[in-house]
C-alpha positions in Angstrom: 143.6 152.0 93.6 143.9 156.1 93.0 140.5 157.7 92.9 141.4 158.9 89.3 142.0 155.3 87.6 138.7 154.3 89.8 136.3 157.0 87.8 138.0 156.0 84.3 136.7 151.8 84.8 133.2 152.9 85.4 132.4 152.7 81.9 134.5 148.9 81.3 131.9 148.0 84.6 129.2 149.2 82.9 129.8 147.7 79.5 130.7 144.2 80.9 127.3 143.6 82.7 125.1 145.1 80.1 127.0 142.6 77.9 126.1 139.4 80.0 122.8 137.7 82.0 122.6 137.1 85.4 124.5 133.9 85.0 123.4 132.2 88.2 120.4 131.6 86.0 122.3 128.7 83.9 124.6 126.9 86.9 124.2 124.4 89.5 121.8 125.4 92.6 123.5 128.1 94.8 124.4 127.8 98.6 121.7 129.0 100.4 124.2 130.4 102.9 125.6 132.0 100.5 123.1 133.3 98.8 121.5 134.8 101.9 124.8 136.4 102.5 124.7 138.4 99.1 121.4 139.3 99.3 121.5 140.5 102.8 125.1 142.4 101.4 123.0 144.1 98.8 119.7 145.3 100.5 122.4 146.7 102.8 124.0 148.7 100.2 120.9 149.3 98.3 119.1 150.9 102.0 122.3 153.1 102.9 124.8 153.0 100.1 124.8 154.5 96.5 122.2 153.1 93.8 125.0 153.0 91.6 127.2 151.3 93.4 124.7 148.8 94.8 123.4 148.3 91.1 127.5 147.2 90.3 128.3 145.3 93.1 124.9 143.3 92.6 126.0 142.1 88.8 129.4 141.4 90.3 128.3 139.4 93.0 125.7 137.1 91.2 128.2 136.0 88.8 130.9 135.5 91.4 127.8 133.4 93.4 127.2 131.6 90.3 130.8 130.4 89.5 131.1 129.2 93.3 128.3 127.2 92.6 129.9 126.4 89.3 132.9 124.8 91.3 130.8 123.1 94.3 132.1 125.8 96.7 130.1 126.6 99.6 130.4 129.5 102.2 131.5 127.0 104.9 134.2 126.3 102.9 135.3 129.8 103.0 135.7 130.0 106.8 138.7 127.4 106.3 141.8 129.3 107.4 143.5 127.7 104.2 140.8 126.2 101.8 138.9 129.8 102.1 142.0 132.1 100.5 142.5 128.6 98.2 138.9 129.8 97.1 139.3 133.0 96.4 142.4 132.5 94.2 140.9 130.6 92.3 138.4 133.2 91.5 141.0 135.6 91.2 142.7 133.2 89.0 139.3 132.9 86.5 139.3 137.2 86.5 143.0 136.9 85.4 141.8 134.5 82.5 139.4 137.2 81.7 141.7 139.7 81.3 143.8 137.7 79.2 141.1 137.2 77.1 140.9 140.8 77.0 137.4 140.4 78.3 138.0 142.7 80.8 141.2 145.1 81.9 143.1 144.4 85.0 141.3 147.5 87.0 138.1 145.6 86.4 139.3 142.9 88.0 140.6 144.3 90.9 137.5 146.1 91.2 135.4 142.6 90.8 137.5 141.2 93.4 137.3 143.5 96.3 133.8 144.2 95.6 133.7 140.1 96.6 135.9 141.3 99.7 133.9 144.3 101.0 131.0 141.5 101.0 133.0 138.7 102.8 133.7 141.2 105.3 129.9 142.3 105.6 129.4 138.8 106.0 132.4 138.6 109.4 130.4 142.0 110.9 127.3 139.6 110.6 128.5 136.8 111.9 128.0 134.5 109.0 131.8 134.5 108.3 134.8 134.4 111.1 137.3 135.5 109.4 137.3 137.5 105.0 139.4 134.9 103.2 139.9 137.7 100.6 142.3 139.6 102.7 144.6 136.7 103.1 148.1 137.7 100.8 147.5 134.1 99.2 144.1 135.0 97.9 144.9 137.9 95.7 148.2 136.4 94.7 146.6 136.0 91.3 145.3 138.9 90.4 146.4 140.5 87.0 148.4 143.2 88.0 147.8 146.8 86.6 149.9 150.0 85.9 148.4 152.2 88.1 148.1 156.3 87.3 149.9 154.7 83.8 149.3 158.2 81.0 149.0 155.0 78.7 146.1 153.1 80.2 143.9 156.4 80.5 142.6 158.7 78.3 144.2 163.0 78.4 142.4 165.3 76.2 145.7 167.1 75.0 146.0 170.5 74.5 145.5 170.2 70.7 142.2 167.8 71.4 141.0 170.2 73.9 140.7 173.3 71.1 140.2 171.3 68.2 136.5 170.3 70.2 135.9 173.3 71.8 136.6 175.0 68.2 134.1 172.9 67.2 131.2 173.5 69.4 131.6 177.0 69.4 131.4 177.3 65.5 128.3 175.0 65.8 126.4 177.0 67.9 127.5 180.2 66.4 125.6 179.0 62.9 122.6 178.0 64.6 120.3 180.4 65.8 120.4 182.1 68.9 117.5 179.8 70.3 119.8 176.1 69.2 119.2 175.0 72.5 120.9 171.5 71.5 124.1 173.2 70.4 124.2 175.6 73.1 123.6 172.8 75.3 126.8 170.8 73.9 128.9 173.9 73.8 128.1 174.6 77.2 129.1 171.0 78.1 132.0 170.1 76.3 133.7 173.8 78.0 132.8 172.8 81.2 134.3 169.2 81.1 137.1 170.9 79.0 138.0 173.8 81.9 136.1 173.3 85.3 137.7 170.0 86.7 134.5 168.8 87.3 133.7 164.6 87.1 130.7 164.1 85.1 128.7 162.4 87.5 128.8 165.8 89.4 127.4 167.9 86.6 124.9 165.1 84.8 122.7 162.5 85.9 123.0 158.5 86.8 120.2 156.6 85.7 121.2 154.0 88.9 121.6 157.1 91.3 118.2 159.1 92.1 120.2 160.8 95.5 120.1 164.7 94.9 123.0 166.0 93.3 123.6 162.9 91.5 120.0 163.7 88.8 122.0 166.7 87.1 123.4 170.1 88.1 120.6 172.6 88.4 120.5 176.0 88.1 120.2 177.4 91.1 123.3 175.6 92.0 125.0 178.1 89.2 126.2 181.4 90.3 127.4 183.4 87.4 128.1 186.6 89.5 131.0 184.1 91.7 131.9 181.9 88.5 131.1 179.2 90.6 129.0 175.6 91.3 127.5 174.2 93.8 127.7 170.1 93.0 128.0 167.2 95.1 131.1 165.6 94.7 132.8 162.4 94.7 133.3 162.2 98.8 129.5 162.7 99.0 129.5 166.4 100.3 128.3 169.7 98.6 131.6 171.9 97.2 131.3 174.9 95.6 133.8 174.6 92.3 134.9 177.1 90.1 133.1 177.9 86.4 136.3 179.8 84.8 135.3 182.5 82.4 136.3 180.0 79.6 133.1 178.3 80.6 131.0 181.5 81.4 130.0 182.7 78.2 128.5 179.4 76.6 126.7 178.9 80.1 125.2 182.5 79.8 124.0 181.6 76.1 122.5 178.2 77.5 120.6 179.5 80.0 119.1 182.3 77.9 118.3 179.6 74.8 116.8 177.6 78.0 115.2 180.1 79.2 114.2 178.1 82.3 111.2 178.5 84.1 112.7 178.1 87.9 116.2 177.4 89.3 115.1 173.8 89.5 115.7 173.3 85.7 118.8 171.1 85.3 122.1 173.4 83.3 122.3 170.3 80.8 118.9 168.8 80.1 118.2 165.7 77.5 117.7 166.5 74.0 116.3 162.9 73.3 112.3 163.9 71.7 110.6 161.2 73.0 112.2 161.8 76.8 110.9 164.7 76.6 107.3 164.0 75.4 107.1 161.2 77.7 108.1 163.6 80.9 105.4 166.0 79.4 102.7 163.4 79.1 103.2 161.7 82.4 102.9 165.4 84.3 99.5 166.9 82.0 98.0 163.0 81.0 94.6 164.1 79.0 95.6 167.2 78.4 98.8 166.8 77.0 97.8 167.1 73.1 95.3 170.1 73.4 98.6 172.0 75.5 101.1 171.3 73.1 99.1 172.0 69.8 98.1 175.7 71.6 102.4 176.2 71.9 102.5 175.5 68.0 104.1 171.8 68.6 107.4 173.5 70.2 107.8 171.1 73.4 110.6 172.8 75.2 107.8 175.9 75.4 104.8 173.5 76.6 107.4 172.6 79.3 108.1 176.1 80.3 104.5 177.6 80.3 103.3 174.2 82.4 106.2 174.4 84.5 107.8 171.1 84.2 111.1 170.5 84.2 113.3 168.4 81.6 114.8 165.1 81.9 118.7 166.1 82.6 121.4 164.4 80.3 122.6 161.3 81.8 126.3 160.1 81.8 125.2 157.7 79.3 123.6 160.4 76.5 126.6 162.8 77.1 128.9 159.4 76.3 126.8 159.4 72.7 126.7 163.1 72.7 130.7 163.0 72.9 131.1 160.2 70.4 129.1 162.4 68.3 131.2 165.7 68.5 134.2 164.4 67.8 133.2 162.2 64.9 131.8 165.4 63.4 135.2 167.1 64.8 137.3 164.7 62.7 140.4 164.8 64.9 142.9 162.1 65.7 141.9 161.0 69.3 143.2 157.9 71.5 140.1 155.6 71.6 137.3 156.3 70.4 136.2 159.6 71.1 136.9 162.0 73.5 135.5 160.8 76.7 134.1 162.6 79.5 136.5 161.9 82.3 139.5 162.8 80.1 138.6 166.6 80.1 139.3 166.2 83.9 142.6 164.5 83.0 143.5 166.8 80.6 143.0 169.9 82.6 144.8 168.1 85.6 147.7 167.6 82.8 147.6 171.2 82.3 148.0 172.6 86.1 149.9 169.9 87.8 153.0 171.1 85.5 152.4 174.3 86.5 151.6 174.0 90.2 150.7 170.7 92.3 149.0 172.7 95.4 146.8 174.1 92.9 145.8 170.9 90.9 145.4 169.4 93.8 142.7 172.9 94.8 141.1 172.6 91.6 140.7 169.0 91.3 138.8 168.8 95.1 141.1 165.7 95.7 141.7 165.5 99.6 145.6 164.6 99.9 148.0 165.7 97.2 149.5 162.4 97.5 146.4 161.6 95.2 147.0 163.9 92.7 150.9 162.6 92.3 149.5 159.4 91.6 147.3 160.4 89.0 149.9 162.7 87.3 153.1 160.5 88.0 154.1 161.2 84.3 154.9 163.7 85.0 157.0 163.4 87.7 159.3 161.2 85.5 159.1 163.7 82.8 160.5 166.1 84.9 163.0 163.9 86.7 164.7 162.9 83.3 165.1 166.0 82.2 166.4 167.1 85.4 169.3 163.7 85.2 169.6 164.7 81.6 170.8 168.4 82.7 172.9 166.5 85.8 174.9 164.5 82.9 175.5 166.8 80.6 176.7 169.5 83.4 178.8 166.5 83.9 180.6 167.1 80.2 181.5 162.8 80.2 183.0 162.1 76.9 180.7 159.0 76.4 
């Protein structure tokens, strides 16, 4: 699966387990085998891996233990050269029934399924297992198949979305005072997912991810003299990106409504009130209310003159920040709002038809081969005008 359709399912993931209980609750007693298995998997992942992921993969794999319990299947049963791939198409089978349910999309599923996979194969580095039944062709048969890189299944700011938003933010911060440091903070953002190329999870922070550059871009990461960033990006190394000079401005203004008190001060902190009185309250305890009554009330200054720094916006808030925008935007948009992945879309829209090397650049994906996938539509676009040119150079009178 291309690293681009990966980052758009995060948030069908997210929605899906939040939406259900740890259904091994309600079902027939698990294999202890298998049980130990999963949660030796998972203390794996949570010691060395990403909390994220870990946090993902743990919701998957309880309901996948749960329906094999659900279907008196056992993990001896899966070391079966032909009942164990049997097994798992069967499970792949139940996502397919899901998807046509329209319970989940058919990227979910693959994802469900080879997160079952990469812990069958845990399970033959540990010697519980002698062989992943998952890899078997006949195991995955099942699975619903998806249209991969498909422009249809993903969402592209267009051009027209991209100003009609950034329109927006800019005419909201320009009639709020020059200290507005909520819509400096969302003009700021929404230019920055619009123009840098950046992910979100490189720029905000992930409740389920406390690793450093993963709890919100800071500002001593920020180089205004460069026009660059220093964020941590999706192959888990530090790149320096570009901030284009589309971006520039609305940064400077943030950081001078912000008026930070060190570098360590995340670019796009939480506007949610009682986050911040919370964070203020847990650092000064008893003397919280005789602080903040000697700053007038004003929070953001207690937080300054007691140098502690904000909660960051998570991917979650910037989600309701965005749905926010562009309901007050009132534009036509595919879905329901513009989302934060598709400013990295739309951009990649944008430079990939002008030059692939430098998509490819700007984008920080490691083989260009990755990039094609993601902007395939382009390709096709271009080949079909290109035939349509080769037929009618070929003056046929039909």
């Amino acid at each position: 699966m291309g690293s681009e359709n990966n980052d758009h399912q995060q948030t069908a993931l997210t929605e899906d387990f939040d939406s259900t209980s740890d259904a091994e609750e309600s079902c027939p007693a698990l294999d202890s085998d298998l049980r130990a298995l999963v949660d030796r998997y998972l203390t794996s992942q949570r010691t060395t891996g990403s909390q994220a992921y870990a946090s993902t993969a743990a919701s998957v794999l309880n309901r996948w233990a749960a329906w094999m319990a659900t279907e008196s299947h056992e993990l001896d049963e899966l070391n079966d050269s032909q009942a164990g791939p049997r097994v798992l198409n069967e499970y792949a089978l139940q996502l397919a029934k899901r998807v046509a349910d329209d319970e989940l999309v058919a990227a979910t599923a693959e994802r469900y399924f080879a997160i079952v996979s990469a812990c069958l194969s845990f399970g033959v580095r540990q010697g519980a297992l002698d062989r992943n039944p998952a890899l078997a062709e006949a195991a995955s048969e099942s699975l619903p198949q998806q249209q991969r890189s498909d422009r249809t299944d993903q969402q592209f700011w267009t051009p027209a979305q991209r100003q009609a938003i950034v329109e927006f933010v800019d005419e909201q911060a320009a009639a709020a005072p020059d200290t507005a440091l909520i819509e400096n903070r969302n003009r700021a953002l929404v230019r920055v997912l619009a123009y840098s190329g950046v992910r979100g999870a490189e720029v905000l922070s992930h409740t389920k991810d406390d690793r450093e550059g993963r709890n919100g871009l800071r500002w001593e990461n920020v180089d205004f003299d460069a026009g660059t960033m220093l964020i941590f990006g999706k192959n888990q190394t530090w790149e320096r990106t570009p901030l284009p000079s589309k971006c520039l401005p609305a940064v400077r203004d943030l950081h001078s409504a912000l008026d930070p008190d060190d570098g360590q001060w995340p670019v796009f902190p939480s506007g949610h009130s009682p986050s911040l009185y919370d964070k203020a309250r847990a650092e000064l305890g008893d003397r919280f209310d005789r602080l903040l009554a000697a700053e007038q009330g004003d929070i953001w200054q207690l937080l300054r003159t007691q140098n502690i720094s904000p909660p960051p916006l998570t991917t979650a808030g910037a989600r309701s920040v965005m749905k926010r925008l562009t309901d007050g935007a009132d534009f036509e948009v595919d879905g329901e709002y513009l989302k934060l992945h598709g400013g990295r879309r739309g951009l990649g829209d944008l430079l990939y038809r002008i030059d692939r090397g430098h998509a490819q650049d700007i984008l920080r994906h490691d083989d260009l081969s990755t990039t094609q996938k993601a902007y395939q539509h382009i390709d096709a676009e271009e080949r079909r005008e290109q035939l349509d040119s080769y037929l009618e150079d070929a003056n046929e009178s039909v």
